[in-house]
C-alpha positions as MATLAB code, in Angstrom:
seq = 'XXXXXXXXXXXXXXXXXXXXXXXXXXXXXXXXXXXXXXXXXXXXXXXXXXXXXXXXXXXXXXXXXXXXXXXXXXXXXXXXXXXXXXXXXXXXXXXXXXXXXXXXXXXXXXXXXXXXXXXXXXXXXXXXXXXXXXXXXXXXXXXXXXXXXXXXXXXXXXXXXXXXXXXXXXXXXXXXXXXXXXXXXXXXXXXXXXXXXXXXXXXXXXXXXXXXXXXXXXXXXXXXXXXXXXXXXXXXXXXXXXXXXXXXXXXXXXXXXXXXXXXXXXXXXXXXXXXXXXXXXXXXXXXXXXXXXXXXXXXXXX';
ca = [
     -18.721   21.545  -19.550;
     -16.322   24.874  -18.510;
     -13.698   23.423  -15.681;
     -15.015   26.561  -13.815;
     -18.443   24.879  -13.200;
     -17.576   21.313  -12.269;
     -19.327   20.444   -9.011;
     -18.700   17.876   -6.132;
     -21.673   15.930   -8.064;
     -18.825   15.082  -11.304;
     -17.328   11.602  -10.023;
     -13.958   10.856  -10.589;
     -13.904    7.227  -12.822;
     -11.316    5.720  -10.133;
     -10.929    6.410   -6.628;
      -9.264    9.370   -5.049;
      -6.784    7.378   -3.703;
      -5.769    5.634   -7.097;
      -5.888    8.948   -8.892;
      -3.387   10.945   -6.737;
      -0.852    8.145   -6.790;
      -1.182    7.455  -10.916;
      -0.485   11.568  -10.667;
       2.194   11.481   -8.313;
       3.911    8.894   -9.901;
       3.719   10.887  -12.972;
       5.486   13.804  -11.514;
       7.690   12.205  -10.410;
       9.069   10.760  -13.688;
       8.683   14.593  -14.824;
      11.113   15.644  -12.127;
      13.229   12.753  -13.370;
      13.344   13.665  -16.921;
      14.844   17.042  -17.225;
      18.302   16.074  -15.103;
      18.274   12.537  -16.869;
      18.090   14.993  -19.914;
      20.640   17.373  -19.001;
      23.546   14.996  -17.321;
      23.147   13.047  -21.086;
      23.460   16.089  -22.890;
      26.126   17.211  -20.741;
      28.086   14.335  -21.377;
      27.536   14.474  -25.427;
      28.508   17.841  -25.375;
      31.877   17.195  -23.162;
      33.068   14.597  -25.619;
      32.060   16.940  -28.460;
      30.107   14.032  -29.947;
      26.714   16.273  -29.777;
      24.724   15.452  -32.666;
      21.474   18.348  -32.628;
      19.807   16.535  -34.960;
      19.830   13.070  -33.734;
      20.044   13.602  -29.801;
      17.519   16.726  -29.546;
      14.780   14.158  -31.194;
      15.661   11.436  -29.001;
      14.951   14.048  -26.287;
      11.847   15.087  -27.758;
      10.873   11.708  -27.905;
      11.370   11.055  -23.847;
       9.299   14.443  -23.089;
       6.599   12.944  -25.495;
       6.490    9.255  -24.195;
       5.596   11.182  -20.961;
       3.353   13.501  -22.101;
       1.566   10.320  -23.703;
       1.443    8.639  -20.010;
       0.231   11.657  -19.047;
      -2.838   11.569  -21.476;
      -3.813    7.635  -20.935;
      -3.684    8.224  -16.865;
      -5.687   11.859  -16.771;
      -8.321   10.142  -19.272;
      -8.657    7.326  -16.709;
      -8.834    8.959  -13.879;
     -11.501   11.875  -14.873;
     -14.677   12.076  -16.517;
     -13.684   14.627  -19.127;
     -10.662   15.611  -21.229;
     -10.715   19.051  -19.246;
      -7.803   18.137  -17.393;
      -5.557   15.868  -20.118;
      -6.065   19.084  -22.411;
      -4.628   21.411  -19.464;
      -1.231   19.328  -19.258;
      -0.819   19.162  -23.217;
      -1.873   22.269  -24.235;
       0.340   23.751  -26.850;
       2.118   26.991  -25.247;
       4.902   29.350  -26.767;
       7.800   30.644  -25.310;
       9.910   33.337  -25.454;
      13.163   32.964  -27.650;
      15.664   32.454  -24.854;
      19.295   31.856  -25.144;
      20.897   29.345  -22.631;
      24.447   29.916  -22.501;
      26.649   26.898  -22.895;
      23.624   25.093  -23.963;
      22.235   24.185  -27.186;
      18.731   26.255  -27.429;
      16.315   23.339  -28.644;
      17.664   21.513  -25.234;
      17.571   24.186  -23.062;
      13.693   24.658  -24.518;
      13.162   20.906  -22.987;
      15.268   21.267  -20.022;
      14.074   24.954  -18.963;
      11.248   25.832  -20.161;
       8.965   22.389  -21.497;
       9.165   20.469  -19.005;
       8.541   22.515  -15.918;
       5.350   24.104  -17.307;
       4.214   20.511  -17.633;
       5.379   19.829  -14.560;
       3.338   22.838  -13.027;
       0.053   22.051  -14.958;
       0.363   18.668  -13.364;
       0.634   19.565   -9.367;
      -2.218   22.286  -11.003;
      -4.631   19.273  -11.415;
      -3.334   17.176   -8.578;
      -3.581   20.149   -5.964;
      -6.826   21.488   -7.530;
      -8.565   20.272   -9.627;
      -8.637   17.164   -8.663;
     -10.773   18.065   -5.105;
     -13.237   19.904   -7.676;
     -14.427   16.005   -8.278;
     -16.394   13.608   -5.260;
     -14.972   10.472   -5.320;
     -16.195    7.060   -6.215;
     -18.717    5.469   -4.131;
     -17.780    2.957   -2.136;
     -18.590   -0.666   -3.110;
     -20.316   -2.753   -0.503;
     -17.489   -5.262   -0.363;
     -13.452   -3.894   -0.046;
     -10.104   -4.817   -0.672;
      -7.010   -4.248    1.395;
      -5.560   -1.832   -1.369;
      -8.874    0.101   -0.680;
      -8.069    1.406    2.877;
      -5.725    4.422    3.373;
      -4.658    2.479    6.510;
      -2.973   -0.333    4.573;
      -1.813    1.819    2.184;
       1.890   -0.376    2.376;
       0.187   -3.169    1.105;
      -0.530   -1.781   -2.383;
       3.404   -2.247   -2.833;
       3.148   -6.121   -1.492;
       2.291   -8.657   -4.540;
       1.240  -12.132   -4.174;
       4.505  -13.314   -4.949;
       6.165  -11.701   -2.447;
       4.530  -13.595    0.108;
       4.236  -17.451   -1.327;
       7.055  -19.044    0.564;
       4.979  -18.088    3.686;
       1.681  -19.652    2.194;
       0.884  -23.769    2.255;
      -2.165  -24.421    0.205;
      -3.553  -21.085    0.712;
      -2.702  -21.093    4.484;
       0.011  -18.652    6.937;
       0.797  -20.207   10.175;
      -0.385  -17.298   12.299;
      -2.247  -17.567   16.067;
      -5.280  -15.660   16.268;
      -3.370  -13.800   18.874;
      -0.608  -12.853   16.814;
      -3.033  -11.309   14.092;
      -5.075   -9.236   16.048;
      -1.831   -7.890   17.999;
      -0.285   -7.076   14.115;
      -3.878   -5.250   13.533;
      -3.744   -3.480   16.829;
       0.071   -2.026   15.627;
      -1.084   -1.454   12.392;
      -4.241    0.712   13.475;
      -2.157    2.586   16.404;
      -4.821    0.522   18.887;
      -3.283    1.552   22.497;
      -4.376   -1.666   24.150;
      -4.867   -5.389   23.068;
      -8.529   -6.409   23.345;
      -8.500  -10.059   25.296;
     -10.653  -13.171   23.632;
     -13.545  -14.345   25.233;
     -16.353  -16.384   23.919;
     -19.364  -13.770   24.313;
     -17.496  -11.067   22.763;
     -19.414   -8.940   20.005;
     -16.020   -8.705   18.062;
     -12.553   -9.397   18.346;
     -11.127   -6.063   17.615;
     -12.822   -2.683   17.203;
     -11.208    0.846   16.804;
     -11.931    3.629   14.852;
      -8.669    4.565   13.846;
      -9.160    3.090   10.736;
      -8.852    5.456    7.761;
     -10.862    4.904    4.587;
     -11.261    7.372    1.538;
      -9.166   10.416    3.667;
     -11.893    9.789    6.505;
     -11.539    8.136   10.067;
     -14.289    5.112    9.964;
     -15.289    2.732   13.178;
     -14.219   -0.695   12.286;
     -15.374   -4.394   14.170;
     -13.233   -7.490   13.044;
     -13.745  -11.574   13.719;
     -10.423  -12.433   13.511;
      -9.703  -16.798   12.705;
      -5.725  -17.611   13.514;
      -4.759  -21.017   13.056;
      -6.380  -22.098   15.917;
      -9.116  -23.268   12.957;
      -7.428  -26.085   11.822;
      -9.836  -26.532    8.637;
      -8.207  -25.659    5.127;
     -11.525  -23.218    4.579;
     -13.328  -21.317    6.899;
     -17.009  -21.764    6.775;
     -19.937  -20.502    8.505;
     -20.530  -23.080   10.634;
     -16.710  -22.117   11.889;
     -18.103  -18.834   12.917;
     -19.641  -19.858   16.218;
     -22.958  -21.835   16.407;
     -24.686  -21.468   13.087;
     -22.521  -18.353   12.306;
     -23.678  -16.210   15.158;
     -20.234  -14.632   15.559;
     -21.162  -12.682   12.621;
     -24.400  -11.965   13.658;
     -22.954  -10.597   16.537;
     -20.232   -8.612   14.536;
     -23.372   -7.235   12.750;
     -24.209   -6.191   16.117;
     -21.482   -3.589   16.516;
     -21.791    0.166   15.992;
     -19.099    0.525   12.869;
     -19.351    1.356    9.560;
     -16.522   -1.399    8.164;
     -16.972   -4.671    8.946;
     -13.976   -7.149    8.510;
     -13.490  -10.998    8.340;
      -9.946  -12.562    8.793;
      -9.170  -15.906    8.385;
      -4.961  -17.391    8.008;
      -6.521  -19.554    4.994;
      -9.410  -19.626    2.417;
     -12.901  -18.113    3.451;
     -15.612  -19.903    1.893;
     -17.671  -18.094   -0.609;
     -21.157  -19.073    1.552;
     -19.164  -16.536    4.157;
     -18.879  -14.183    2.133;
     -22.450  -13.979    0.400;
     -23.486  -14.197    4.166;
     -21.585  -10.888    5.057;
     -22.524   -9.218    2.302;
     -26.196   -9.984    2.563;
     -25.955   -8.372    5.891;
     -24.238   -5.154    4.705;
     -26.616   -4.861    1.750;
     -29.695   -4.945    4.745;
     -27.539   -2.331    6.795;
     -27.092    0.352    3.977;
     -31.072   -0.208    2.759;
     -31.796    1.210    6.379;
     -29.436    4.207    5.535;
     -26.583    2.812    7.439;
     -22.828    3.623    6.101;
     -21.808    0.194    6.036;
     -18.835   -1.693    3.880;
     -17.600   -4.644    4.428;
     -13.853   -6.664    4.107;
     -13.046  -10.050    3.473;
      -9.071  -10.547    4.664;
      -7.659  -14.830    3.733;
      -4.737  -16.144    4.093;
      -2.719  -14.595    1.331;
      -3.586  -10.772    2.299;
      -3.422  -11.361    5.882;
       0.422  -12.479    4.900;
       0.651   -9.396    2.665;
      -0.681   -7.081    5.021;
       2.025   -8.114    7.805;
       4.752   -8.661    5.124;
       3.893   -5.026    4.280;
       4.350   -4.527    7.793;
       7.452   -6.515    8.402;
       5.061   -8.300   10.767;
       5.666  -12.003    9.573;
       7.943  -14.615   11.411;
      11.341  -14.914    9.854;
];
């Protein structure tokens, strides 16, 4: 298939969000390269210990260690090799002479590694928007919404000494007060027992795109080492009446384990919502990524 007649029906084989970081973070290590490049050769050359033969393939070898990164994450992220075959095209330049510089480095330095560079914002700022993205699974993770995007950089090791059995000591208060920061909510929404939700804004973004979100939020109130549904209100109608809300992304929170019977449960009920023709997702927050999440956040008590 010609580039020039891709259409918003081609799907991208990760999500939009994945694929522009995996690209960015390749660019970066392009920008990276050429100085890391030039300061070494600089310094060879200084203390005349230069060796063309031996040095110039080392630095060949650098640029094509890249260039294979480059190949693995393009032919991940898109359907075709349209856009891996852009960046590592073969090209020819111009004889140039770089004063003070041996030519076969300056090549690298000068002329190599910016015309990758270039192809690569090419497919980032381009063609990349040529592709839809992914559909959105029922169920979510935290790394999925643009919104938490800080906790992408938060593993689960960061945030163990917080953790007892699967459990941060968090009030229910303090959680939905870190959410309401978090989301840029402009007031905190006060408990009650009725209540339809515990939280709901739509300033949550998802996929580039604002999306109405309601959340049942469990602190540590819940003394239980597992929330079930029978911890959800009488026979789980606090989800029920989460379900009742007009959003799109529905989210449970609990400070420790949620029981799997919760989760089928939610899901069950998002599967009925999108067989209507709703836009419905859903997102399933424990213990450990409610402790990322603020960690990200520098949200967790000292």
């Amino acid at each position: 298939m010609a580039l020039a007649g891709l259409e918003v029906a081609v799907r991208l084989t990760v999500s939009k969000v994945s694929a522009e970081e995996s690209i960015l973070r390749l660019l970066n290590r392009g920008y990276q390269l050429a100085p890391e490049m030039y300061g070494d050769y600089v310094t060879w050359r200084e203390s005349e210990t230069f060796d063309k033969e031996h040095d110039v393939a080392r630095y060949r070898a650098s640029v094509n260690r890249w260039l294979d990164e480059i190949q693995h994450a393009l032919g991940d992220i898109f359907p075709t090799d349209s856009e891996a075959n852009l960046v590592s095209e073969m090209f020819s330049v111009s004889a140039s002479s770089y004063r003070n510089m041996d030519d076969d480095v300056g090549d690298l330095v000068y002329e190599r590694i910016p015309v990758y560079i270039e192809r690569l914002h090419r497919v980032l700022d381009t063609h990349l928007r040529r592709y839809s993205d992914l559909p959105l699974r029922e169920r979510l993770v935290v790394e999925d919404v643009d919104s938490f995007v800080k906790v992408r950089d938060v593993n689960r090791s960061m945030v163990a000494d917080y953790l007892r059995r699967g459990r941060v000591e968090l009030t229910e208060d303090e959680v939905q007060m870190a959410f309401e920061a978090i989301l840029d909510v402009p007031f905190h929404k006060k408990d009650w027992g009725g209540e339809v939700n515990d939280l709901y804004t739509a300033n949550l973004v998802l996929n580039g795109a604002r999306r109405s979100r309601a959340f049942l939020l469990k602190g540590n109130g819940l003394k239980k080492a597992e929330m079930t549904i029978g911890d959800c209100g009488k026979n789980g109608d606090q989800i029920v009446r989460l379900f009742q809300s007009p959003a799109e992304v529905f989210v449970i929170q609990y400070v420790g384990p949620i029981a799997e019977a919760v989760v089928h449960d939610v899901h069950g009920k998002t599967v009925a919502r999108r067989t209507e023709g709703a836009n419905a997702n859903y997102l399933v927050i424990d213990g450990q990524d409610t402790a990322r999440l603020l960690y990200a956040h520098d949200m967790l008590p000292k």
